[in-house]
C-alpha positions as CSV (number, residue, x, y, z in Angstrom):
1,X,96.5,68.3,95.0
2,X,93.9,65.9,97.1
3,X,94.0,66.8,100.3
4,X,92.0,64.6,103.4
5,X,89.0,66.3,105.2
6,X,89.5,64.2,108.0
7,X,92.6,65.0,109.8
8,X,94.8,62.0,110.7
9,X,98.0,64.1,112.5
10,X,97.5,64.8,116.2
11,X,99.5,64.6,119.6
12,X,99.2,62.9,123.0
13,X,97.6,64.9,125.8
14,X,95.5,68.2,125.0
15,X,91.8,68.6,125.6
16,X,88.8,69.5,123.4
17,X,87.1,73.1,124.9
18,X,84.2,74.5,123.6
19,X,85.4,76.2,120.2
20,X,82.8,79.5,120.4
21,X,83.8,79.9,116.3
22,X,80.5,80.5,115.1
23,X,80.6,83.5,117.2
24,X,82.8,85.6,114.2
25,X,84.4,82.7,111.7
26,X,81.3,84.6,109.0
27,X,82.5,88.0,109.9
28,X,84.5,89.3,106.9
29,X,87.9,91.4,107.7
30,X,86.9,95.2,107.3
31,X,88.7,98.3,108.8
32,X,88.7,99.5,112.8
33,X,87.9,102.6,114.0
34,X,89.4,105.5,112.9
35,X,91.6,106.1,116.3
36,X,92.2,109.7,117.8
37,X,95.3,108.0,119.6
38,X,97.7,104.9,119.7
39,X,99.9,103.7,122.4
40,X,102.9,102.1,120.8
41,X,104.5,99.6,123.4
42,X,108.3,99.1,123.2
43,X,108.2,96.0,124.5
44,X,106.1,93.8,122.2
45,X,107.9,90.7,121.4
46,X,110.5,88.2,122.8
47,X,113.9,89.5,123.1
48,X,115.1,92.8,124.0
49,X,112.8,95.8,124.6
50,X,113.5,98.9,122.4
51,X,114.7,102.3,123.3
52,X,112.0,105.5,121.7
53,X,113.7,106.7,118.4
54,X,111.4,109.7,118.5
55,X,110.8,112.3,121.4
56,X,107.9,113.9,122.8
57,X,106.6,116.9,120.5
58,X,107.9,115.0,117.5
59,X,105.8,114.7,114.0
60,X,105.7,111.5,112.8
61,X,104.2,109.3,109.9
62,X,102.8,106.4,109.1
63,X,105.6,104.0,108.8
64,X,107.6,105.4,110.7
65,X,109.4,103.6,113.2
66,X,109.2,104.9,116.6
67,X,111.4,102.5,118.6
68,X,114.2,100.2,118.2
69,X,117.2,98.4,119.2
70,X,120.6,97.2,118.5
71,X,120.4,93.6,119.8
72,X,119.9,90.5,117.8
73,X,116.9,89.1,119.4
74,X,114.5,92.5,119.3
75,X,112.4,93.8,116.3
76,X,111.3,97.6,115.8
77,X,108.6,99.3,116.3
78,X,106.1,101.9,113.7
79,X,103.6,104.6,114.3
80,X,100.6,103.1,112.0
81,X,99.2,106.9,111.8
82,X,100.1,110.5,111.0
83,X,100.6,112.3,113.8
84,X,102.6,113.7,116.6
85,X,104.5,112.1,119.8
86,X,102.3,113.3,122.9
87,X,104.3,110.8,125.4
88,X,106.9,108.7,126.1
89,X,105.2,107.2,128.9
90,X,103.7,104.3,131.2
91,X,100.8,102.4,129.9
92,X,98.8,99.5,130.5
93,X,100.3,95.8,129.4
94,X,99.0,92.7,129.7
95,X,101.9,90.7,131.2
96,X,104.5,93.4,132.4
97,X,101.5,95.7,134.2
98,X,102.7,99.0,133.1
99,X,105.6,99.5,130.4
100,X,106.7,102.1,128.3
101,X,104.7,103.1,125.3
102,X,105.2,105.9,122.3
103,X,101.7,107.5,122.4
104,X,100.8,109.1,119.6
105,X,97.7,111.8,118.4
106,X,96.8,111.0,115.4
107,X,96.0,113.8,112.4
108,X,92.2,113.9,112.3
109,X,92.9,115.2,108.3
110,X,95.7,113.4,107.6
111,X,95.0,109.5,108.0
112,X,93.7,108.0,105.2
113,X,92.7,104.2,106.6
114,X,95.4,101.8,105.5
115,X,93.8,98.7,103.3
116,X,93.3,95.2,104.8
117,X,95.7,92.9,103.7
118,X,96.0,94.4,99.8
119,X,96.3,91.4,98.0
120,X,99.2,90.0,95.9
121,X,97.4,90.1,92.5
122,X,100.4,88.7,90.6
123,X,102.9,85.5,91.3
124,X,105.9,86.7,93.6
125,X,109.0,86.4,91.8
126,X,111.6,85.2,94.3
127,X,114.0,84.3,92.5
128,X,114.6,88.3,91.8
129,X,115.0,88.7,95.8
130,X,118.2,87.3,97.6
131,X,117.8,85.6,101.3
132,X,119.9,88.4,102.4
133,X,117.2,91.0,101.1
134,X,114.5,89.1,102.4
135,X,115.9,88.9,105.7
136,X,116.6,92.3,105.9
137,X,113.5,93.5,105.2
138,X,111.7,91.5,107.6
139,X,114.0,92.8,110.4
140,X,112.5,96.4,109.3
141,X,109.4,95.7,109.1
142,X,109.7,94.4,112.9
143,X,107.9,91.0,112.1
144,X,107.7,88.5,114.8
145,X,105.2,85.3,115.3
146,X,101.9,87.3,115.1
147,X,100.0,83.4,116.3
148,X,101.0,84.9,119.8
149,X,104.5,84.0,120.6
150,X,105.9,87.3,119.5
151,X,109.5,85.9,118.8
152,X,111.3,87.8,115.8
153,X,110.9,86.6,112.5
154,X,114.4,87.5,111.2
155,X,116.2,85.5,113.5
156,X,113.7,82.7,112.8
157,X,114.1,82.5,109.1
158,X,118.1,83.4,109.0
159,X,120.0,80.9,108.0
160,X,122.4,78.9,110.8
161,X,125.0,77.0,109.7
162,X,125.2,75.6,113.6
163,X,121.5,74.8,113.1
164,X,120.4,74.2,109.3
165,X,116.7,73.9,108.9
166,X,115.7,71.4,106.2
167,X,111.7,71.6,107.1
168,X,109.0,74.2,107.5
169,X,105.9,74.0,108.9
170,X,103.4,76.2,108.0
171,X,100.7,77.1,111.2
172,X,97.2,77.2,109.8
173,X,95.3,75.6,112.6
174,X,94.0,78.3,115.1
175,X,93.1,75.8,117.5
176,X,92.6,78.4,120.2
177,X,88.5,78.7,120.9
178,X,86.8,82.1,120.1
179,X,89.8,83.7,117.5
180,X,89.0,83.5,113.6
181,X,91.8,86.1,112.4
182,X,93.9,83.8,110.8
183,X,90.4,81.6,109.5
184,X,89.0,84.8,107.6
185,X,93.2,86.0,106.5
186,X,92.9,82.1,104.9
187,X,90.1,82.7,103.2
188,X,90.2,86.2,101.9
189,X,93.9,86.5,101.8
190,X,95.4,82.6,100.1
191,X,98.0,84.6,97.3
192,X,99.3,86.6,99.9
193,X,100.0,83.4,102.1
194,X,101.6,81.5,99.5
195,X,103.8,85.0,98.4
196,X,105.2,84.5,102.4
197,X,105.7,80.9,101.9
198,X,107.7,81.1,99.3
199,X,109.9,84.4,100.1
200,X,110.4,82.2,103.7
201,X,111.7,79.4,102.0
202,X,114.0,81.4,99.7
203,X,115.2,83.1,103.1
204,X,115.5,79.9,105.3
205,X,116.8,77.5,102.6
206,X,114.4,75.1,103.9
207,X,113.4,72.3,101.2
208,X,110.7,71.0,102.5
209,X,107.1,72.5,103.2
210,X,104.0,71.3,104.8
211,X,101.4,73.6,105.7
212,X,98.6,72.4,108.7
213,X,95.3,73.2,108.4
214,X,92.5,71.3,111.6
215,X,90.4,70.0,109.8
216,X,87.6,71.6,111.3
217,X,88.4,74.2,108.9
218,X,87.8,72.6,105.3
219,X,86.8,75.5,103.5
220,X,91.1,76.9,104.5
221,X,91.7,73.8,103.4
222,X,90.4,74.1,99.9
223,X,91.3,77.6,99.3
224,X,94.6,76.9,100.4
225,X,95.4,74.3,98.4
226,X,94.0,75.8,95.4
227,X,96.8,78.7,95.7
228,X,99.0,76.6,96.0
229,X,98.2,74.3,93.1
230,X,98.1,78.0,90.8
231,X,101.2,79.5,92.4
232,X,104.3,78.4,90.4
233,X,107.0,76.6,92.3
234,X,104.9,75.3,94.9
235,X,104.4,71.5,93.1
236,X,106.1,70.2,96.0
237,X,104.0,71.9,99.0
238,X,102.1,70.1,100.7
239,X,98.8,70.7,103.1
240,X,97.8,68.2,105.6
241,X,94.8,68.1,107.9
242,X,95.0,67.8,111.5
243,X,93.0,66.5,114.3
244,X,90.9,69.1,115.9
245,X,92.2,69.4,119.1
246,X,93.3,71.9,121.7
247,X,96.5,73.2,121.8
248,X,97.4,71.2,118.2
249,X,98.7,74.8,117.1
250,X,101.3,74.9,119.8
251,X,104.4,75.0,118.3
252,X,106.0,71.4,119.5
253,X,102.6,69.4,119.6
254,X,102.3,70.5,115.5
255,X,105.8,69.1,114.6
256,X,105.0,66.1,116.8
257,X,101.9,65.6,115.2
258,X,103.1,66.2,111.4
259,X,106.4,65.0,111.5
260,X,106.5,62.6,114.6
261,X,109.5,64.6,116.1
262,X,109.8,65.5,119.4
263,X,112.0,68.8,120.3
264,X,113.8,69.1,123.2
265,X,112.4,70.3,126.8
266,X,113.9,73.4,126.8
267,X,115.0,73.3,123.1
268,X,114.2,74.9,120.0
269,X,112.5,73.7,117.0
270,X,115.9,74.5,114.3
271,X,117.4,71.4,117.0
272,X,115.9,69.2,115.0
273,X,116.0,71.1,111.4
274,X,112.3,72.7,111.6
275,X,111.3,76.0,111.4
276,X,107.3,77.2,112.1
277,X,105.5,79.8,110.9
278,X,102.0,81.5,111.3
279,X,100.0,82.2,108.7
280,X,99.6,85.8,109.8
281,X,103.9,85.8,109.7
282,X,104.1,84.6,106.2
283,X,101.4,87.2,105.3
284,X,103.5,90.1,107.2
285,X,106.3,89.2,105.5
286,X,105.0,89.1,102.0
287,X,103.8,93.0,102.6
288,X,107.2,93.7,103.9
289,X,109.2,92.0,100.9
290,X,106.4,92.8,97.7
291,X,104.8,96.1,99.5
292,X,107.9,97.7,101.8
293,X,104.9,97.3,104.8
294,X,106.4,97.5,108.4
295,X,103.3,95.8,110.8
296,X,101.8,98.8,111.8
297,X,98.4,96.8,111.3
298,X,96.9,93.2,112.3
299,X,93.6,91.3,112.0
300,X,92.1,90.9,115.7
301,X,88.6,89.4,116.3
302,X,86.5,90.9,118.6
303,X,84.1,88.0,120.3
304,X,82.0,86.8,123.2
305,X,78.2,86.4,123.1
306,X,77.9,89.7,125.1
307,X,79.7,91.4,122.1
308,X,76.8,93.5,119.9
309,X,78.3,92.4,116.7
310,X,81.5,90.2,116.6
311,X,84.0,91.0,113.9
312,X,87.0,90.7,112.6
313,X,89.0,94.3,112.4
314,X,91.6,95.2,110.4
315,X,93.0,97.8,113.0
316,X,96.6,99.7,113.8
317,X,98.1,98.5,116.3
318,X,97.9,100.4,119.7
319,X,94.3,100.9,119.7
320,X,93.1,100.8,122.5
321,X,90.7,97.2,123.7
322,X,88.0,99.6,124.5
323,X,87.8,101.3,121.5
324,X,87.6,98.2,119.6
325,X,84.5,97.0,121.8
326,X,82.7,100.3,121.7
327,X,83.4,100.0,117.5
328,X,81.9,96.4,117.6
329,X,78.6,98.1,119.2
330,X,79.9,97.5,123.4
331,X,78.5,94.7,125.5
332,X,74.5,93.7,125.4
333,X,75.2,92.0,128.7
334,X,77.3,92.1,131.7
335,X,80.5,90.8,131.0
336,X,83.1,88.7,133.4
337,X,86.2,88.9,131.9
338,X,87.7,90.6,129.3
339,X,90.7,89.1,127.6
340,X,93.5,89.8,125.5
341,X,93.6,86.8,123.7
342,X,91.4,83.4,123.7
343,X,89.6,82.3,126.6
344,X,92.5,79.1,127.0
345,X,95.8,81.1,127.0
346,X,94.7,84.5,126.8
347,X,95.3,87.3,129.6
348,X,92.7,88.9,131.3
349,X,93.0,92.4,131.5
350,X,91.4,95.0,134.3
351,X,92.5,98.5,132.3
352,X,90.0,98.9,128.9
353,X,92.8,101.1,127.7
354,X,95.1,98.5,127.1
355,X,96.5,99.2,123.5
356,X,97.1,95.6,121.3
357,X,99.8,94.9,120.2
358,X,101.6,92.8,117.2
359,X,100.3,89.7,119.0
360,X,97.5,90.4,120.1
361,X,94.6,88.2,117.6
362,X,92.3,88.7,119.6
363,X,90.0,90.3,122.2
364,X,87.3,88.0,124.2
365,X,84.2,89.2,126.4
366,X,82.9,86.5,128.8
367,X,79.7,86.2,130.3
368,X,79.6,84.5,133.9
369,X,77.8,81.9,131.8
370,X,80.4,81.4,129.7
371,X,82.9,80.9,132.4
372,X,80.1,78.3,134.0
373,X,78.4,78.8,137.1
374,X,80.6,77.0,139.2
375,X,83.9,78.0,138.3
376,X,83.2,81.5,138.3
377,X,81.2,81.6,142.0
378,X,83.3,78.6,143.6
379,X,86.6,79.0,145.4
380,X,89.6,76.8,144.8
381,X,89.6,73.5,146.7
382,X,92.6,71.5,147.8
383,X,94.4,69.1,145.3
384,X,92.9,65.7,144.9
385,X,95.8,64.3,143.3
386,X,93.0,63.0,140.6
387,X,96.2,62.9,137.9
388,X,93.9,64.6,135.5
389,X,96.2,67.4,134.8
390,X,99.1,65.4,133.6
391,X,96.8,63.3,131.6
392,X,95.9,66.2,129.1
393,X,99.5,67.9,129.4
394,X,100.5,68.3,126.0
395,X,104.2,68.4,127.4
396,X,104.0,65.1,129.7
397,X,105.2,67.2,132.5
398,X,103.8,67.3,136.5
399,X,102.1,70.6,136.1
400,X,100.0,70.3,139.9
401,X,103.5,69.8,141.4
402,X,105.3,73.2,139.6
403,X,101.8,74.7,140.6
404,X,102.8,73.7,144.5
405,X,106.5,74.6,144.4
406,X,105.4,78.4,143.0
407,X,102.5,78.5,145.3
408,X,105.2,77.8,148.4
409,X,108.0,79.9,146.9
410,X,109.9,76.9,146.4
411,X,111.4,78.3,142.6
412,X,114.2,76.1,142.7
413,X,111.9,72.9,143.1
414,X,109.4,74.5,139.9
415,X,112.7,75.0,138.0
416,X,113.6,71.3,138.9
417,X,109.9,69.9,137.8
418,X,110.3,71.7,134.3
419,X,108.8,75.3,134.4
420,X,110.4,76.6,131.7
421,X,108.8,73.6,129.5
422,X,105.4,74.7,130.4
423,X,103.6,76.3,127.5
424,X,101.3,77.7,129.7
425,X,98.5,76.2,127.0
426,X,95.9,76.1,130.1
427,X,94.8,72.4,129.6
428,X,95.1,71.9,133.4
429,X,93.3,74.6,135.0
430,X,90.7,73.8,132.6
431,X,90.0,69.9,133.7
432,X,91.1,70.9,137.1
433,X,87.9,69.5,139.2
434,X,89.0,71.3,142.4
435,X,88.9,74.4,140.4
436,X,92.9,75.6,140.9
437,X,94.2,78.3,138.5
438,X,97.4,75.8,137.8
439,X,98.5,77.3,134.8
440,X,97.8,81.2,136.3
441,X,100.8,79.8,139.4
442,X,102.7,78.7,136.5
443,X,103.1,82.1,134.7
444,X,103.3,84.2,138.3
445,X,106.5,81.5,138.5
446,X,107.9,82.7,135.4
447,X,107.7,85.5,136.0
448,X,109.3,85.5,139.7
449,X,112.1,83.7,138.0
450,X,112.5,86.1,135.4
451,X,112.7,88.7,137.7
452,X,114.9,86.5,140.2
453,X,117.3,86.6,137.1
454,X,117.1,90.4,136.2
455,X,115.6,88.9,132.8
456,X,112.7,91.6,133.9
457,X,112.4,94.4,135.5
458,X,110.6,93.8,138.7
């Protein structure tokens, strides 16, 4: 399988930030800190938010899954520790400010650390497992898009007769600046990637694969392929290298650029027969199919040149942000922001005691330095109408006019300019010369709307 270094697939729009990979992309995955606590949010994921399946006072185990709930669009939730049920209680969350969380004190004798990413020594049989099994046991496990979307795997991969999906679109490009999670689980982790593959395939009935790879990640590249090339079965996958270029893993700017389709504003990717999946999703659900592993775990880099020593941790989830900076050796310098996420569509976060969650790859530390002098001490200026922003909109849309209409209250106007086709990817804020948070008005919008349609709690 010869695959091209230099990536010839890319997209109209985007922008080209500084990438900050150096920081961690050497840093191999190794285990977190053993925690004392975890704070399992019920709401981790697109779709409905899950009711506790365990009460305060309760023992609990490692696997275990401590919230859940009976609608389609949802995905439970697991205790990645030993332990017992202290709360059932408020904590910190990125996007909803507080929500309820299963918090749970972990047995200081009892917790053996779980092992990164145990890898799939031997070829995955699939066709010993049904779609039906394979979709089931995704749905337990409480998969969902762990590239950030957080939008349940089951009903992604189930079959629709409505809306068949013929293609499938692997996401290996981690265009995001700062995050390596998914570089390293490429590297260290390839069998277990194509075992994912494969059981998605068998699940989706999709016929064709392609899996994308920027190419400013050769070495994924290679390794890829050459699992691939070993695996029996996958003759027919193929690996194509993309233009570096921010945001080419967004979900509609990769089929655009691999398969020259464009999905619908407002539309869904199985519209036009495609289905897209993280690498980090086929990994989860090669553990949850070969291993019977819910995600109580996830790779998350910890970066930023004010970070002691950057890594990439193999941690449960609902540890806390500052326990994983305090692991990585704390801050050698002041730091500006810290954010769940990259520094283009992550969230900055005030409370240290944040737990992560299933989506979370990633935890940044900026410097005022980083942020630049300017942006960081100068206050927004009026609109210039420079046009810059809908230059590098990967979406083509007006995003300075949606920014307005939010700004003014005006959410029937944003509604009317596209809102909901924003992918809040942060390309406009960034080129922005008069220094407006465009895409920041754009989320607050959302979420007004949201709330305007009881589709959150206010």
């Amino acid at each position: 399988m010869e695959i091209e270094t230099k990536g010839r697939f890319s997209f109209p729009g985007g922008v080209h930030p500084l990438v900050g990979k150096k920081v961690a992309r050497k840093s191999e995955v190794r285990a977190g800190p053993a925690v004392k606590q975890v704070a399992i949010m019920l709401s981790q994921h697109i779709g409905a938010v899950c009711q506790p399946t365990v009460k305060k006072g309760d023992s609990v185990e490692a696997g275990q899954k401590v919230g859940d709930s009976d609608a389609f669009v949802s995905a439970p939730v697991h205790s990645p520790v030993n332990g017992k049920v202290k709360a059932i209680a408020l904590q910190s969350h990125a996007v909803l400010g507080r929500s309820l969380a299963v918090v749970i004190e972990a047995d200081p004798e009892n917790n053996p650390p779980k092992e990164s990413y145990a890898e799939l020594e031997e070829d995955v049989d699939v066709e010993r497992i049904s779609a039906e099994q394979i979709c089931h046991a995704v749905r337990e496990a409480g998969i969902v898009g762990m590239g950030g979307a957080g939008f349940p795997t089951r009903v992604k991969i189930e079959p629709n007769p409505r809306l068949p999906k013929e293609t499938m679109i692997i996401n290996g490009c981690e265009c995001e600046p700062c995050i390596t999670c998914d570089y390293r689980l490429m590297l260290e982790r390839p069998k277990q990637i194509v075992a994912g593959i494969k059981l998605a395939r068998k699940a989706s009935g999709c016929s064709k694969i392609i899996v994308g790879i920027e190419d400013n990640k050769p070495r994924a590249i290679e390794v890829i392929s050459a699992a691939l090339k070993s695996s029996k079965g996958c003759e027919d996958i193929e690996v194509v290298s993309l233009k570096t270029k921010y945001p080419q893993g967004g979900e509609r700017q990769l089929i655009r650029a691999v398969l020259k389709k464009n999905v619908p504003t407002g539309g869904i990717p199985p519209m036009i027969g495609v289905l897209v999946l993280n690498v980090a999703t086929v990994a989860a659900i090669a553990e949850a199919v070969v291993c019977d592993w819910p995600v109580t775990h996830r790779i998350v880099t910890v970066t930023g040149r004010a970070i002691a020593n950057p890594s990439n941790l193999y941690v449960p989830i609902g540890t806390s942000v500052n326990d994983l900076i305090e692991f990585c050796g704390g801050v050698t310098e002041k730091s500006a922001k810290v954010i769940l996420g990259g520094p283009m569509m992550g969230i900055a976060i005030a409370d240290l005691s944040t737990p992560i969650t299933k989506t979370t790859g990633a935890i940044t530390v900026l410097t005022a330095g980083d942020i630049g002098k300017a942006k960081f001490t100068r206050r927004e200026t009026p609109c210039i109408r420079c046009g810059r922003c809908i230059e590098v909109c990967p979406e083509r849309l007006n995003p300075t006019k949606i920014a307005h209409a939010v700004k003014h209250n005006l959410l029937d106007l944003a509604e009317s300019y596209y809102i909901s086709g924003c992918m809040e990817c942060g390309c406009c804020s960034y080129v922005c010369p008069a220094n407006i948070e465009v895409t920041g008005y754009i989320k607050t919008g959302k979420i007004f709307l949201a709330r305007q349609k009881k589709k959150m709690p206010g």
